[in-house]
VEXVOPA-659644 format. One record per residue (C-alpha): y, x, z; residue in one letter. Coordinates in nm, 3 decimals, m for minus. Layout:
<pts>
<pt c2="Y" c1="X" c3="Z" residuo="A"/>
...
</pts>
This chain:
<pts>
<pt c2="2.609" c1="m1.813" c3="1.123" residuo="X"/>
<pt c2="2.822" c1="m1.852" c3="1.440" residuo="X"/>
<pt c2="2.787" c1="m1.742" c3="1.779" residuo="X"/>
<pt c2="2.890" c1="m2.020" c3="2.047" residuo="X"/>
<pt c2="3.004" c1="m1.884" c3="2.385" residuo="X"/>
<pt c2="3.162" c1="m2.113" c3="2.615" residuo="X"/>
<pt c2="3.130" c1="m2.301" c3="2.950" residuo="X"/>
<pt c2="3.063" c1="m2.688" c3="2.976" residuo="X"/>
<pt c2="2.995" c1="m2.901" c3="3.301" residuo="X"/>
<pt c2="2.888" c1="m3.269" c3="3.252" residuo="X"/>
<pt c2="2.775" c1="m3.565" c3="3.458" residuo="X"/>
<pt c2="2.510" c1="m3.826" c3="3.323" residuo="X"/>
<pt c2="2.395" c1="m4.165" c3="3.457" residuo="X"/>
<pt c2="2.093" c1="m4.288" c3="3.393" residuo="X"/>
<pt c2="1.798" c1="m4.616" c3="3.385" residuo="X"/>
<pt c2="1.472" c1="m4.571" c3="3.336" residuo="X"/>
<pt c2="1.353" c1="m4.892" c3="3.072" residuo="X"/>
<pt c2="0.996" c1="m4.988" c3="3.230" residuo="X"/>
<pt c2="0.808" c1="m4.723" c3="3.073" residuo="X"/>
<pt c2="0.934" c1="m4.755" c3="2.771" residuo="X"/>
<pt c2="1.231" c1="m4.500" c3="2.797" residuo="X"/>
<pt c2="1.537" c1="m4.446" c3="2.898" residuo="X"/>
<pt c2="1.917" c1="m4.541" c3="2.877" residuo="X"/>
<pt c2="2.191" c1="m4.283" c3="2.974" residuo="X"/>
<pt c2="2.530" c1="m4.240" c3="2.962" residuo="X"/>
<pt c2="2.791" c1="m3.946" c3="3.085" residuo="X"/>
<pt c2="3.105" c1="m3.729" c3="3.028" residuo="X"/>
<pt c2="3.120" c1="m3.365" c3="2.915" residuo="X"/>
<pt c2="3.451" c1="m3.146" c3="2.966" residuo="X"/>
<pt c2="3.418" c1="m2.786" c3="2.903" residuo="X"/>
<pt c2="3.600" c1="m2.474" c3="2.639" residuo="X"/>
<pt c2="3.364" c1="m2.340" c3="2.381" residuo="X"/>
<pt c2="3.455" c1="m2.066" c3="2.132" residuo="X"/>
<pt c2="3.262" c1="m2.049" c3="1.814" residuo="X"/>
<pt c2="3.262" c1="m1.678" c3="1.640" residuo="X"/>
<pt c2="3.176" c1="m1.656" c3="1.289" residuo="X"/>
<pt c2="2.887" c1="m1.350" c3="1.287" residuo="X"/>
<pt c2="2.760" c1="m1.358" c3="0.897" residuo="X"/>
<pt c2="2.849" c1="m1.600" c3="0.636" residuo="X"/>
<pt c2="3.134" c1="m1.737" c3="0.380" residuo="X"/>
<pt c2="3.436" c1="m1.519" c3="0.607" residuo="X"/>
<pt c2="3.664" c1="m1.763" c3="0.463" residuo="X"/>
<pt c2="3.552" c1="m2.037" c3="0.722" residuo="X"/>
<pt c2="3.794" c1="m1.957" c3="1.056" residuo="X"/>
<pt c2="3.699" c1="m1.892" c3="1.435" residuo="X"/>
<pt c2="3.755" c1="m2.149" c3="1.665" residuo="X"/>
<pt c2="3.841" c1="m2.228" c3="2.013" residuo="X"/>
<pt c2="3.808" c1="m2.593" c3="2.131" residuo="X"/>
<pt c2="3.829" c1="m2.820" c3="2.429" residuo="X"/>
<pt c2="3.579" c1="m3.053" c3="2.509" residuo="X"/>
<pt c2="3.621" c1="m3.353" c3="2.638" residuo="X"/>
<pt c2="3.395" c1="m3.655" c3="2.548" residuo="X"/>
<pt c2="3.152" c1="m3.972" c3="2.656" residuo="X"/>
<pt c2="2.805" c1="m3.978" c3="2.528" residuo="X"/>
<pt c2="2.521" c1="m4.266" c3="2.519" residuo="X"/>
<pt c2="2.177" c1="m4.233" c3="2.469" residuo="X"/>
<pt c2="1.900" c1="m4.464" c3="2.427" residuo="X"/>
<pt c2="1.523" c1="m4.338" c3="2.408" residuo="X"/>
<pt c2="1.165" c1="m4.465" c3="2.332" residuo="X"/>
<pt c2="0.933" c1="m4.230" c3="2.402" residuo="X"/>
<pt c2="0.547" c1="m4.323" c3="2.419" residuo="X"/>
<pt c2="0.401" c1="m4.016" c3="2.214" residuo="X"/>
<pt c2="0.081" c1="m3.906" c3="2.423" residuo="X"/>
<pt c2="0.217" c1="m3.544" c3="2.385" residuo="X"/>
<pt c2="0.490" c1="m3.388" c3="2.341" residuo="X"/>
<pt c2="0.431" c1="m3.057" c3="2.130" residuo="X"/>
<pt c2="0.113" c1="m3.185" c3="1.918" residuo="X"/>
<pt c2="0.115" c1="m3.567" c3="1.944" residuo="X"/>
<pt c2="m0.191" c1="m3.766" c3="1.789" residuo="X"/>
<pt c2="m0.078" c1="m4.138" c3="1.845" residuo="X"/>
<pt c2="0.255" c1="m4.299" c3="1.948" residuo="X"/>
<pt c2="0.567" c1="m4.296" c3="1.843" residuo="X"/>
<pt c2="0.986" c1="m4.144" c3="1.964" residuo="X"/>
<pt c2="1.325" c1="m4.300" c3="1.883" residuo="X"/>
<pt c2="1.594" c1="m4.162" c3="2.001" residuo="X"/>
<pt c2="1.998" c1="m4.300" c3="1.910" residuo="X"/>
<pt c2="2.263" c1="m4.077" c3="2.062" residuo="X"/>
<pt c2="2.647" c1="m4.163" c3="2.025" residuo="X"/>
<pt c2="2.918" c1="m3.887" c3="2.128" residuo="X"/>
<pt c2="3.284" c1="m3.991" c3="2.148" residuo="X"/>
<pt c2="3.541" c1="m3.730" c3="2.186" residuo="X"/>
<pt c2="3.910" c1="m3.792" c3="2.199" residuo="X"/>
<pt c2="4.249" c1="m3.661" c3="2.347" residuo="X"/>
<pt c2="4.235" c1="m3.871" c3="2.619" residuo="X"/>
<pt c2="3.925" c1="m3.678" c3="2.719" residuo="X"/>
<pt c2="4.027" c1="m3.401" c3="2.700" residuo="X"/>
<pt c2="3.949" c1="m3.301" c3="2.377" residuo="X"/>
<pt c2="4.115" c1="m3.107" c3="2.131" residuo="X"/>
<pt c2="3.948" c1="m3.296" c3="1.847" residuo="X"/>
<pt c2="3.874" c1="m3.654" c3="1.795" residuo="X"/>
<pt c2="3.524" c1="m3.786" c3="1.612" residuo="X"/>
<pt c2="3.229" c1="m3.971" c3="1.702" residuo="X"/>
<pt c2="2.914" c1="m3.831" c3="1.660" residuo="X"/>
<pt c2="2.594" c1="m4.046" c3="1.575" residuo="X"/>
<pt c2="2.260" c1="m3.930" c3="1.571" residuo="X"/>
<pt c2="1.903" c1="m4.157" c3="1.528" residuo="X"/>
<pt c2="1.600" c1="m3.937" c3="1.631" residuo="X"/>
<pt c2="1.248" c1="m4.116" c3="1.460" residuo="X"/>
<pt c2="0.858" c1="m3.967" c3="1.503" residuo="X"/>
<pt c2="0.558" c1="m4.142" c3="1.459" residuo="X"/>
<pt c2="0.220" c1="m3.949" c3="1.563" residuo="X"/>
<pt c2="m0.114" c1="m4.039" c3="1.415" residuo="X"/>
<pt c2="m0.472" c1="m3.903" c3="1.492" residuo="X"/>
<pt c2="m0.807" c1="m3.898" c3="1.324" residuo="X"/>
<pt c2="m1.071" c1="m3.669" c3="1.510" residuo="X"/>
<pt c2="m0.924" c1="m3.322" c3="1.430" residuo="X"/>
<pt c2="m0.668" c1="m3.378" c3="1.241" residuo="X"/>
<pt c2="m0.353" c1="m3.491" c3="1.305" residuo="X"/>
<pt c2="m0.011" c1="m3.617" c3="1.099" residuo="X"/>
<pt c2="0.341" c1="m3.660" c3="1.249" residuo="X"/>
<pt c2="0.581" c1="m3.797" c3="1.055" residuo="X"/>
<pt c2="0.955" c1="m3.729" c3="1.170" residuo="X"/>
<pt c2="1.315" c1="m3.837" c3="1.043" residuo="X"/>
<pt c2="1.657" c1="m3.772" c3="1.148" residuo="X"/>
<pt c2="2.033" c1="m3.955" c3="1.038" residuo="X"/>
<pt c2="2.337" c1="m3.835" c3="1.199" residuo="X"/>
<pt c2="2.693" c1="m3.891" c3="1.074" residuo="X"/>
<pt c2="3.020" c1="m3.794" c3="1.165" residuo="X"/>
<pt c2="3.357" c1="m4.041" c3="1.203" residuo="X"/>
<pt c2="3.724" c1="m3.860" c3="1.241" residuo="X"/>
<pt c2="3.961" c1="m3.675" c3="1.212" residuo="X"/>
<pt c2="3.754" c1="m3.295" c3="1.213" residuo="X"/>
<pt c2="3.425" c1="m3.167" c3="1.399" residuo="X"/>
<pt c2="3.410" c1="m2.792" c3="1.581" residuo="X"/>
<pt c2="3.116" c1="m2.619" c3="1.481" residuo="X"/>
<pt c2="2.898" c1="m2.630" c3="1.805" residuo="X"/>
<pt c2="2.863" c1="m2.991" c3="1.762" residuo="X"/>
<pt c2="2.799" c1="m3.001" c3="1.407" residuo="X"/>
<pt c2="2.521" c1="m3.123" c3="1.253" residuo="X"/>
<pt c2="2.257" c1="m2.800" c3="1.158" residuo="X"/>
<pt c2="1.976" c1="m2.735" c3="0.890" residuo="X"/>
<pt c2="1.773" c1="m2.415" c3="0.938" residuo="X"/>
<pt c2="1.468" c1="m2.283" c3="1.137" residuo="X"/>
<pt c2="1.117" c1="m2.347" c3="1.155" residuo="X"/>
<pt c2="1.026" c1="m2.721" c3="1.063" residuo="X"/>
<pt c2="1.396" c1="m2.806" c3="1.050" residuo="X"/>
<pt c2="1.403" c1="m2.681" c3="0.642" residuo="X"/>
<pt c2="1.142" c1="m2.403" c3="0.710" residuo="X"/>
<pt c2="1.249" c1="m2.078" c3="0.490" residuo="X"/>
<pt c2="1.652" c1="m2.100" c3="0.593" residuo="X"/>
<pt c2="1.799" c1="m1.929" c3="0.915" residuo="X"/>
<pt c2="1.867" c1="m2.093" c3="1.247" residuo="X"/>
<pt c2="2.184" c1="m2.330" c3="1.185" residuo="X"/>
<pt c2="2.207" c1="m2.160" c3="0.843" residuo="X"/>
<pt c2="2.355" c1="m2.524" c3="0.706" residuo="X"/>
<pt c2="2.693" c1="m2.700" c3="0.936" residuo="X"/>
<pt c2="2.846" c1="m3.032" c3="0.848" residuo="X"/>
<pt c2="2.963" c1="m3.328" c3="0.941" residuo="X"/>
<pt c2="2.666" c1="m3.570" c3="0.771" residuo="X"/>
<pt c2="2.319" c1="m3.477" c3="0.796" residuo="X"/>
<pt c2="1.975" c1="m3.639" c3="0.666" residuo="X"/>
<pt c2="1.637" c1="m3.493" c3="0.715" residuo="X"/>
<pt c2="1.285" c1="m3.615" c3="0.703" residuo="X"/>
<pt c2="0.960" c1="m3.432" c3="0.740" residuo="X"/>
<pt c2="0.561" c1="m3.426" c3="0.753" residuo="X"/>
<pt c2="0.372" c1="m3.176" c3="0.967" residuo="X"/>
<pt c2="m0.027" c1="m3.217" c3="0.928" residuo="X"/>
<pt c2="m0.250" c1="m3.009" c3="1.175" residuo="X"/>
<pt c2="m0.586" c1="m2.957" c3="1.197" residuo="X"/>
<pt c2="m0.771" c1="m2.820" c3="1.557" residuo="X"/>
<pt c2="m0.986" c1="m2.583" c3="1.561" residuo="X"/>
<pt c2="m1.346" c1="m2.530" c3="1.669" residuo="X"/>
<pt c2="m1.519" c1="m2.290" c3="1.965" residuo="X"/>
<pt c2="m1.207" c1="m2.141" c3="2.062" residuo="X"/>
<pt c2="m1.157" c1="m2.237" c3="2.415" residuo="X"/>
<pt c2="m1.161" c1="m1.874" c3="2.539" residuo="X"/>
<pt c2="m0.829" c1="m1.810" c3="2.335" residuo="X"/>
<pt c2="m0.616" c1="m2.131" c3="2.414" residuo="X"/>
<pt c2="m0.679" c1="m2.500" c3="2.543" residuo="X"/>
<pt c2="m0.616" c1="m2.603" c3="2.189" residuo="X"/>
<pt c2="m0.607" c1="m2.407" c3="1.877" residuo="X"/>
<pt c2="m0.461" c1="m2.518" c3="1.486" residuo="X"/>
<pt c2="m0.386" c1="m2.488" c3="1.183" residuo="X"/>
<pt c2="m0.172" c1="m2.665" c3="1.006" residuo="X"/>
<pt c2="0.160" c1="m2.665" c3="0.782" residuo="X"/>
<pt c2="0.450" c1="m2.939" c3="0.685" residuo="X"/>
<pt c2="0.656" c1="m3.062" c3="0.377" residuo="X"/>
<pt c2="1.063" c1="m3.131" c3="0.426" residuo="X"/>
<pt c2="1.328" c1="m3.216" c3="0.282" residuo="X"/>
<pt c2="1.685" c1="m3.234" c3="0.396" residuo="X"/>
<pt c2="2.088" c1="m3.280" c3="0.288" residuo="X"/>
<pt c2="2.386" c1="m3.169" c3="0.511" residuo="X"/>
<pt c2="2.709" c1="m3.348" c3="0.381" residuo="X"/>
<pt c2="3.037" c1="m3.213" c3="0.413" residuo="X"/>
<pt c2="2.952" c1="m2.852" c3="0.489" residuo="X"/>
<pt c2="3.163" c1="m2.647" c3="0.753" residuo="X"/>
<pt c2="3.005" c1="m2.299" c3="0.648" residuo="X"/>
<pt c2="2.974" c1="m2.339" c3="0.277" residuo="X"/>
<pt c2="3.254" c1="m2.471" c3="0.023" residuo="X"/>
<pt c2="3.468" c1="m2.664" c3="0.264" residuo="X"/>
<pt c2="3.478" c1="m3.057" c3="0.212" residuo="X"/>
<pt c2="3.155" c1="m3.075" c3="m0.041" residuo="X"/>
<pt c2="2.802" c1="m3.205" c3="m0.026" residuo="X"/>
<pt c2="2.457" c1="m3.060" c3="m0.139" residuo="X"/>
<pt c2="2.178" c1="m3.211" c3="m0.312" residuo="X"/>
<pt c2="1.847" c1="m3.290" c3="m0.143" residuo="X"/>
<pt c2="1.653" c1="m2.929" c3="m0.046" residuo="X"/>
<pt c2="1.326" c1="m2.914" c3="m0.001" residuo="X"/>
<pt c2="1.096" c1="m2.685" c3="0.224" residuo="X"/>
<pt c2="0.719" c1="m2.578" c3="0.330" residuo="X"/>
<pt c2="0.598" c1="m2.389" c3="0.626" residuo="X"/>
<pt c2="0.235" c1="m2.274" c3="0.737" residuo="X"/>
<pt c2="0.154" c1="m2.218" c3="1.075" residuo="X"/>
<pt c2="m0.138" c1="m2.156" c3="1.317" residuo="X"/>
<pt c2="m0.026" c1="m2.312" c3="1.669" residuo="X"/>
<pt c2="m0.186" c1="m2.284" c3="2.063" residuo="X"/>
<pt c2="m0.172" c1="m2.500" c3="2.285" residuo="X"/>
<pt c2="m0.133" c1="m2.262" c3="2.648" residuo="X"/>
<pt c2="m0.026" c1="m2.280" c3="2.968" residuo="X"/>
<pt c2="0.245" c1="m2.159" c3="2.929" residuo="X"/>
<pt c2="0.311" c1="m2.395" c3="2.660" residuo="X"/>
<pt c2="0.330" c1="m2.408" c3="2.278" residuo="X"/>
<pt c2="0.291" c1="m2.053" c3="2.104" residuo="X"/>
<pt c2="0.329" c1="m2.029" c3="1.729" residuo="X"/>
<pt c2="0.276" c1="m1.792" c3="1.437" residuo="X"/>
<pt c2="0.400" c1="m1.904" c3="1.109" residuo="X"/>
<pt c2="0.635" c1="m1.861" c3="0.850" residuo="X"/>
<pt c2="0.790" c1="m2.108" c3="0.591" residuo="X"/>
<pt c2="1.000" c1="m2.108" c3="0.197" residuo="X"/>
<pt c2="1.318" c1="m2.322" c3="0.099" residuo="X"/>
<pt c2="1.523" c1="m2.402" c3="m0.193" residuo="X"/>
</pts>
């Protein structure tokens, strides 16, 4: 696991796309350091220079945000970082973002994917891809798995619960099945990929004010 501390200032320019979504586009430029805290100690510190262009389309018509029941979200980000920039490294990053919500009554299923691959010469660690945390392979620690490739795909089903308005607007219960590969780890045995691992988490989820509050817990391979 690393610690990123750093400063970054960027500038982004934006249309919206009816109401469909969005297309953006801007430049980062910024120093991050990256601080290995637990983990293989054979995998260096770092201190890079940012410098890159990023563009971002999104499609966004799920009818909520933290517990969706119809619609769908697509979301393709490209990052281009190069000396010219600014940077100390050079690599694009691509990333495609895919949900689809669906409801019947009470219950409710999202479905969720994610690609993102990495093109160059090296990637610093706060911009690689991660594995690890709740419904991102459920059971592993935040960011536990860094690399340059990642794939990922995953179905949460929920279920909302009766009489308990005096609690929370919304209440459920619920759980979700994953299953995910990082490629070219950073923080494992440098250069290699890892077969498929699968995950399962349980949860019981409110819908508040203050937004979305869970309690839950999940198992890996």
């Amino acid at each position: 696991r690393f610690r990123n501390r750093g400063a970054r200032a960027k500038v982004d320019i934006g249309r919206y796309i009816g109401r469909l979504g969005e297309a953006r586009a801007g430049y980062e430029y910024g120093r991050v350091s990256s601080t290995l805290v637990s983990g293989d100690p054979g995998v260096p510190n770092s201190e890079d220079d940012i410098g890159a262009v990023r563009f971002q389309l999104t499609a966004d018509r799920l009818d909520n945000w933290d517990f969706p029941s119809r619609g769908y979200y697509a979301s393709a980000d490209v990052r281009v970082a190069q000396s010219g920039l600014g940077s100390d490294l050079a690599y694009e990053r691509y990333q495609l973002d895919l949900q689809k919500a669906f409801g019947f009554g009470r219950h409710g299923v999202t479905l969720g994917a994610r690609f993102g691959e990495t093109v160059g010469d090296s990637v610093p660690v706060f911009d690689a891809f991660s594995l690890g945390g709740f419904q991102n392979l459920s059971g592993a620690n935040e960011r536990q798995l860094l690399g340059r490739d990642v794939l990922f795909g995953r179905l949460v089903y929920r279920y909302q619960l009766r009489g308990i308005e005096a609690l929370a607007d919304r209440l459920f219960l619920g759980g979700s099945l994953e299953a995910g590969r990082i490629q070219d780890r950073l923080n494992g045995t440098l250069g290699t990929g890892e077969d498929l691992r699968f995950a399962t988490s349980a949860f019981l989820a409110a819908s508040t004010v203050l937004g979305p509050v869970y309690l839950g817990g999940g198992v890996s391979e």
